[in-house]
C-alpha positions as CSV (number, residue, x, y, z in Angstrom):
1,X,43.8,64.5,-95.1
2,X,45.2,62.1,-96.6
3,X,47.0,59.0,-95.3
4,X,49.9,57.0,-96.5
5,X,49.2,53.3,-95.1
6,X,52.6,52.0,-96.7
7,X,54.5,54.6,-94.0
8,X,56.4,54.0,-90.9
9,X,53.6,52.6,-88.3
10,X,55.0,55.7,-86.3
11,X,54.7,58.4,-89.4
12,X,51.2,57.1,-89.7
13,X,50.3,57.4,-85.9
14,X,51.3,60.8,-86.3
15,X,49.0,61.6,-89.3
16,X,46.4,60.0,-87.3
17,X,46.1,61.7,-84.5
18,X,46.6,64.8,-86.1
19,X,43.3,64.2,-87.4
20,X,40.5,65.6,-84.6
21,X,38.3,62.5,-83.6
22,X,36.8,63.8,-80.0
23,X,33.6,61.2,-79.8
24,X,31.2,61.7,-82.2
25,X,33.4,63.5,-84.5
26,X,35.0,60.7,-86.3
27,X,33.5,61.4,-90.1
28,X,36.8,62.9,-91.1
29,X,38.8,60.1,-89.7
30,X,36.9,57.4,-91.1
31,X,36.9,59.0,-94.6
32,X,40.6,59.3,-94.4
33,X,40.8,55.5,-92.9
34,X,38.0,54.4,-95.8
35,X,39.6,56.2,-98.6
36,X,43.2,54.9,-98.4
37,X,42.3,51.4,-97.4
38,X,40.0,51.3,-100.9
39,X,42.9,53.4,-102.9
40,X,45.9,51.2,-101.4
41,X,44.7,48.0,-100.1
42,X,42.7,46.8,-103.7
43,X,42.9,43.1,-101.9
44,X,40.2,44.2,-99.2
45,X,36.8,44.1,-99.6
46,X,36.3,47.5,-97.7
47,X,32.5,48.5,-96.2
48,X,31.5,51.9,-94.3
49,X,28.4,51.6,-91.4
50,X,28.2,55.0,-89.9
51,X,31.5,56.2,-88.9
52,X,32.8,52.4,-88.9
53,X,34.8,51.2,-91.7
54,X,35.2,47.6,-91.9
55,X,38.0,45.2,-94.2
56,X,38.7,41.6,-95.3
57,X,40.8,39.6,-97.1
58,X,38.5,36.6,-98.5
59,X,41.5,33.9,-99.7
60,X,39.7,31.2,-98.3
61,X,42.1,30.4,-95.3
62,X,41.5,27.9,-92.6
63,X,41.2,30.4,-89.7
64,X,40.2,34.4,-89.1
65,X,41.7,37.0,-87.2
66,X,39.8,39.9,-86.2
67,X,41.5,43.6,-85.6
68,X,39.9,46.0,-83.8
69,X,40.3,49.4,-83.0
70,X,38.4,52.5,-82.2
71,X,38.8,55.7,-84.0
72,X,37.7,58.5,-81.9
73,X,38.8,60.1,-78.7
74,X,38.2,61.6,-75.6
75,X,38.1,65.3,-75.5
76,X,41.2,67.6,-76.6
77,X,43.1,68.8,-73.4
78,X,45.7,70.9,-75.2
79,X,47.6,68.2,-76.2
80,X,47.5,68.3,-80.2
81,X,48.6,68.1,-82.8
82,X,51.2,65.7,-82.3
83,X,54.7,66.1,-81.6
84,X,58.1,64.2,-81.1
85,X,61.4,64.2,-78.7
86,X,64.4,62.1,-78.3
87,X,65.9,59.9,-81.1
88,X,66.1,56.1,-81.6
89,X,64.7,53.9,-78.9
90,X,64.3,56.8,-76.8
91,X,61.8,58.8,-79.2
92,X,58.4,59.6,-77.4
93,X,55.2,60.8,-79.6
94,X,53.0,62.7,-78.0
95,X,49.4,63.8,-78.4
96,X,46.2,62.8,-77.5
97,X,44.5,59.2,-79.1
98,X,48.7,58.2,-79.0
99,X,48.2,56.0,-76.1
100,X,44.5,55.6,-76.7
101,X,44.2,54.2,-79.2
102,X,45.6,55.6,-82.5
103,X,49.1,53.8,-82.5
104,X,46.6,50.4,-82.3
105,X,44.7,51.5,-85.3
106,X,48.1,52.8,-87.2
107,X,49.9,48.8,-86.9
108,X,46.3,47.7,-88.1
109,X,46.2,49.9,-91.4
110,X,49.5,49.6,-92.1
111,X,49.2,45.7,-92.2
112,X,46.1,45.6,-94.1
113,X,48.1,47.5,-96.4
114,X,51.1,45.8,-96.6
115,X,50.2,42.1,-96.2
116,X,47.8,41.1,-99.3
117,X,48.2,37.6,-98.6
118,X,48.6,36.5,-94.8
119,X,48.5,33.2,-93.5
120,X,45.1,33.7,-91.7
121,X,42.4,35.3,-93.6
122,X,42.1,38.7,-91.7
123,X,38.9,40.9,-90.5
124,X,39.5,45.1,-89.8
125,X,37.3,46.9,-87.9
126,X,38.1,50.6,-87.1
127,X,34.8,51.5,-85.5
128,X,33.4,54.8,-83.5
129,X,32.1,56.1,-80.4
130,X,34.0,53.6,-77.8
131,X,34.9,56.3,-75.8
132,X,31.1,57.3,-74.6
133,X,28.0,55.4,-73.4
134,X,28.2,51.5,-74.5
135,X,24.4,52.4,-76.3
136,X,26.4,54.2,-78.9
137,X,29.7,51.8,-79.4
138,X,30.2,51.1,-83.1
139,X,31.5,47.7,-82.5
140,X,27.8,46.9,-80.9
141,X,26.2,48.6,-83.9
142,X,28.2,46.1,-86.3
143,X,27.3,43.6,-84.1
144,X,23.9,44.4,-84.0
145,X,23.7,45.1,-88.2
146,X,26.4,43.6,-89.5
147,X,27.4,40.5,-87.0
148,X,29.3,38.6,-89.8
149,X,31.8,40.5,-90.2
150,X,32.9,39.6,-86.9
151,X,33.1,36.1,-86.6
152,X,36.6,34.3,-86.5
153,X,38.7,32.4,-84.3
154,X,40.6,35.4,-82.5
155,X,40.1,38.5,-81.4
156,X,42.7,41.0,-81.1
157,X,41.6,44.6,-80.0
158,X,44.6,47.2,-80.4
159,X,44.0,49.2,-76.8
160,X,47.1,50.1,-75.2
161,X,48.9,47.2,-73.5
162,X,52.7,48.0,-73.0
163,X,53.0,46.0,-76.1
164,X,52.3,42.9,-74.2
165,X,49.7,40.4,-75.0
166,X,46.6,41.1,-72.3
167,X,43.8,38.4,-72.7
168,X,40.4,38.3,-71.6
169,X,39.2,40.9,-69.1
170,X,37.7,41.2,-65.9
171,X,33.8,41.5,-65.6
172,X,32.2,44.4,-64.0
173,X,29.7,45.1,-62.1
174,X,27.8,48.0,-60.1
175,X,25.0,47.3,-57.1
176,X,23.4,49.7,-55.1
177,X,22.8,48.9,-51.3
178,X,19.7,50.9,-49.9
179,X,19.3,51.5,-46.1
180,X,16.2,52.6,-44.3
181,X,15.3,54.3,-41.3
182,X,13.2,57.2,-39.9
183,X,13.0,60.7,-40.0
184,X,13.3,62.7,-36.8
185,X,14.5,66.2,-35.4
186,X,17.8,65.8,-34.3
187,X,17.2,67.3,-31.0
188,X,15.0,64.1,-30.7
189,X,17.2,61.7,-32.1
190,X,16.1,58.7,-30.1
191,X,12.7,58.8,-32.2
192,X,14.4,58.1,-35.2
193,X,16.4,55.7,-36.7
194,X,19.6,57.0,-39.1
195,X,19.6,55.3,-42.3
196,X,23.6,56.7,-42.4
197,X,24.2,55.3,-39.4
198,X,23.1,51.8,-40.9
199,X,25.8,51.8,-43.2
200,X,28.6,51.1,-40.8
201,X,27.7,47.1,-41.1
202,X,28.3,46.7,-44.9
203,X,31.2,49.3,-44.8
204,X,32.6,47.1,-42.4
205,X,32.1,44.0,-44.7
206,X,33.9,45.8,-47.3
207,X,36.7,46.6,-45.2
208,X,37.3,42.8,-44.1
209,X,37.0,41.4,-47.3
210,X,39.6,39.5,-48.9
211,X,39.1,39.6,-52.6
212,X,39.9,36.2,-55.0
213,X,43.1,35.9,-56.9
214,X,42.6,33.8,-59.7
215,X,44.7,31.9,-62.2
216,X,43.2,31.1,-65.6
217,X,45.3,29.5,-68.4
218,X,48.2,30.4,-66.1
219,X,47.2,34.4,-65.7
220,X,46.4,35.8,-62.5
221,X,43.1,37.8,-62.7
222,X,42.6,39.9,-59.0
223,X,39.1,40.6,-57.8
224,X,38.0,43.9,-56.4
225,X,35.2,45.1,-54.2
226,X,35.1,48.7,-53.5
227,X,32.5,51.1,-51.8
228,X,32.6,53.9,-55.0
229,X,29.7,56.6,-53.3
230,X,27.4,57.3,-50.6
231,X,24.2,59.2,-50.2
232,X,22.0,60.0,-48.0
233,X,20.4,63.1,-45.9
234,X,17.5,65.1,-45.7
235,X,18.7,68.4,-43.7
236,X,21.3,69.2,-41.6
237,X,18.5,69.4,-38.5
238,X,17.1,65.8,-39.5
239,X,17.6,62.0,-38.8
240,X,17.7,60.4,-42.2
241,X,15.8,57.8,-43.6
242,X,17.5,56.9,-46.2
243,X,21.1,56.3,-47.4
244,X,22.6,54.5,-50.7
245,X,25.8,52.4,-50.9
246,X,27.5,52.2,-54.1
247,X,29.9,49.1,-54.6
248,X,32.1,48.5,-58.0
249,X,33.2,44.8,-58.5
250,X,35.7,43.1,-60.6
251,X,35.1,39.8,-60.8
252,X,37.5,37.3,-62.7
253,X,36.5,36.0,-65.9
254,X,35.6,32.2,-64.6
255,X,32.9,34.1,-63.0
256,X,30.0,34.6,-65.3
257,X,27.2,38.4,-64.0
258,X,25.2,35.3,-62.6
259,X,27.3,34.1,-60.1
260,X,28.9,37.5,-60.0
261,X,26.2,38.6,-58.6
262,X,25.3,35.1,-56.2
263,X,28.7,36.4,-54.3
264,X,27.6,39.6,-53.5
265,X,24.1,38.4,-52.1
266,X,26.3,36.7,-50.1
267,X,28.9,39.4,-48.9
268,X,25.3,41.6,-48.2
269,X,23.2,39.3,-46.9
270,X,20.4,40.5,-45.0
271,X,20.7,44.1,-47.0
272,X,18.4,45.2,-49.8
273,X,20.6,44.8,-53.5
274,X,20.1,45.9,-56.6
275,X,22.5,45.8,-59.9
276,X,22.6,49.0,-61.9
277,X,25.4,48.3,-64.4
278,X,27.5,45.0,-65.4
279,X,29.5,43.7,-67.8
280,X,30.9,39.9,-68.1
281,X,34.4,39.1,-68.6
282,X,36.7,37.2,-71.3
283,X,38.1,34.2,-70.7
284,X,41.4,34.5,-72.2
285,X,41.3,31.7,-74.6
286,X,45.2,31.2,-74.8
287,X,44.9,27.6,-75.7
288,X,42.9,27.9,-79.2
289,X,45.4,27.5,-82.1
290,X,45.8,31.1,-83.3
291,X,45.7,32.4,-79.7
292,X,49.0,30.1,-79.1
293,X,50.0,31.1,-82.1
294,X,49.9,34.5,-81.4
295,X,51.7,34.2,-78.4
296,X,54.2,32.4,-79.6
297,X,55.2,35.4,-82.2
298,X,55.1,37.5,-79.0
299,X,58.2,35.5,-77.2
300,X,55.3,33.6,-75.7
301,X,54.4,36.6,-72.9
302,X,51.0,36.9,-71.9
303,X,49.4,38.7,-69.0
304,X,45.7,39.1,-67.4
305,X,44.0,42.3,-68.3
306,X,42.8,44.0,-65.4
307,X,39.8,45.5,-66.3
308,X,37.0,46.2,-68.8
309,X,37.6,46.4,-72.9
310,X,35.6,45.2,-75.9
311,X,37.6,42.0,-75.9
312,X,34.2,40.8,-73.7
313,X,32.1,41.7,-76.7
314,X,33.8,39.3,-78.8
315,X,34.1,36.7,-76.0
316,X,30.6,36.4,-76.0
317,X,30.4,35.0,-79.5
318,X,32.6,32.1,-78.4
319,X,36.0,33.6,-79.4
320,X,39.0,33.9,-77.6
321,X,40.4,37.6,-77.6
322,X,43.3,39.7,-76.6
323,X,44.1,43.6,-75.8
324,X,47.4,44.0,-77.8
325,X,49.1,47.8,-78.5
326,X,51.7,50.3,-78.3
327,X,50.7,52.8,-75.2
328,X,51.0,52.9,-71.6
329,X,47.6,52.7,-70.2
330,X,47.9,54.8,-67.2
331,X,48.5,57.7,-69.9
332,X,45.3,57.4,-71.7
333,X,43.1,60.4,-71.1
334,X,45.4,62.4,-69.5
335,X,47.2,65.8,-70.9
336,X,50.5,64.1,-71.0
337,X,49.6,61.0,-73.2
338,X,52.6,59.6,-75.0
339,X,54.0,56.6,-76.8
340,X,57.2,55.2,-77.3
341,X,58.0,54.8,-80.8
342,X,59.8,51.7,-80.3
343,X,56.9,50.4,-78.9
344,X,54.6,51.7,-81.9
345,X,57.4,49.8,-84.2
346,X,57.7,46.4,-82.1
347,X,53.9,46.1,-81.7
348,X,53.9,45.4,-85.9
349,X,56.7,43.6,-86.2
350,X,55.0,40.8,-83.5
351,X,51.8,41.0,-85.9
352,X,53.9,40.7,-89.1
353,X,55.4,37.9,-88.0
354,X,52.0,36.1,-86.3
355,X,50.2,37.1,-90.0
356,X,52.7,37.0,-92.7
């Protein structure tokens, strides 16, 4: 297929997610994406890794902005091709990768195409695989291969946002409390000791604590610490010796894993601890020059992102970064994902104005 990059944002949405991309299908998106940047954006130096396809303006500018935006999917849940209702303001597209993130990557191509000369030099990364296991993420790949095409001064990754600037992100993290007893029959229960049982103490912990509300460069980041899973038993006849608490926490981005993980030592002390999975936050960055800048085209709204996105990839190379798209993030996944087209339209026309 096909694509016309000088189209209305919300045309080219359309076009976009009418092309299949489920996870580690993306070679006929990024051909599309890689073919009409090279036939109608000659001002970009334009490079495919994988199922990545990368662009940049080289005019020698003061400062770089870096878009990013991830072509493929989750799986298809009935819910293509696309299709439209309503009129004006009120028009809806629907179809999956609307939300999630095809209307992100749609403002991004149609600027590349349509700005040859912005104020900032400008970096485009439409990159594959963020919607499975972080071992396969294109950005990481780049970042691993190619890191220099991702340096600049600001990050700004295209994931839904309400069309409202989200910076930085909270930092996650995963631990795993394990409780030990001994095995016994159950009609003997006093000879044991139930590891299940043993759980009652950090459960209560959980359900007493009083999570941080934090407020970085005048955004509120709230913490989170929840009991996610429990396992344990042997038989239905049998004391167990063994049970596993699972805890998921948020953690604002002043916190770095570190002392993430200090706090929770401290929540659980006295209980064996182990981390199986974390990721640090952003700081949000607001006060570097293009982030202001950037916010300022925006009406000079900004909010916290509360959660985990590849802004924190960029973060860690010292940039300040933002989540900024058309979409409703509570619709991303599901059967019913949607965009406004307004939204789709008003995204761009921030960017224009913070680029042109």
């Amino acid at each position: 297929m096909s694509l016309d990059l000088h189209a209305d944002p919300v045309d080219l949405t359309a076009a976009l997610v009418d092309i299949f991309s489920v996870s580690g299908a993306e070679a006929e998106i990024a051909t599309a994406v890689q073919d009409a940047l090279r036939a109608q954006a000659p001002h970009l130096e334009v490079v495919r890794n994988g199922d990545t396809v990368l662009a940049r303006t080289s005019l020698g500018r003061a400062s770089r902005v870096v878009l990013a935006g991830h072509l493929d999917t989750v799986p298809e849940n009935g819910n293509l091709p696309s299709r439209r209702e309503g009129t004006g303001d009120e028009e809806i597209l629907h179809g999956l990768g609307t939300v999630d993130m095809k209307g992100g990557d749609a403002v991004f191509l149609h600027l590349a195409a349509t700005l040859p000369e912005p104020k900032h030099d400008v970096t485009f990364v439409f990159y594959d695989n963020e919607e499975v296991e972080a071992v396969k993420n294109g950005l990481g790949r780049i970042e691993r291969e190619l890191p220099e095409w991702l340096a600049g001064d600001l990050a700004i990754v295209g994931e839904p946002s309400n069309g409202v600037i989200e910076a930085g992100c909270q930092g996650t993290m995963r631990i795993e409390l394990r409780l030990a007893g001994k095995r016994a029959h159950t009609a003997r229960a006093w000879m044991g000791e139930n590891a299940i049982h043993a759980l009652a103490e950090p459960l209560r912990r959980l359900a007493e604590y009083t999570p941080r509300i934090v407020d970085i460069d005048g955004l509120t980041y709230r913490e989170g610490l929840q009991a996610t899973g429990i396992s344990g038993g042997v038989a239905g006849n049998v004391v167990p010796d063994a049970a596993v608490l699972t805890v998921n926490h948020r953690f604002a981005p002043d916190r770095d894993p570190a002392a993430a993980e200090r706090h929770l030592r401290e929540v659980f002390d006295g209980f064996e601890l182990s981390v199986v999975d974390l990721s640090p936050g952003a700081l949000p960055g607001l006060s570097a020059p293009a982030a202001a800048e950037l916010v300022a085209a925006a009406g000079g709204r900004a909010a916290a992102k509360l959660g985990w996105t590849d802004v924190a990839r960029f973060a860690a190379r010292g940039m300040p970064a933002v989540n900024f798209g058309p979409g409703n993030p509570t619709l991303a996944h599901t059967k019913q994902e949607n965009v406004r087209t307004a939204e789709i339209r008003q995204v761009t026309d921030v960017l224009r104005k913070f680029l042109a």
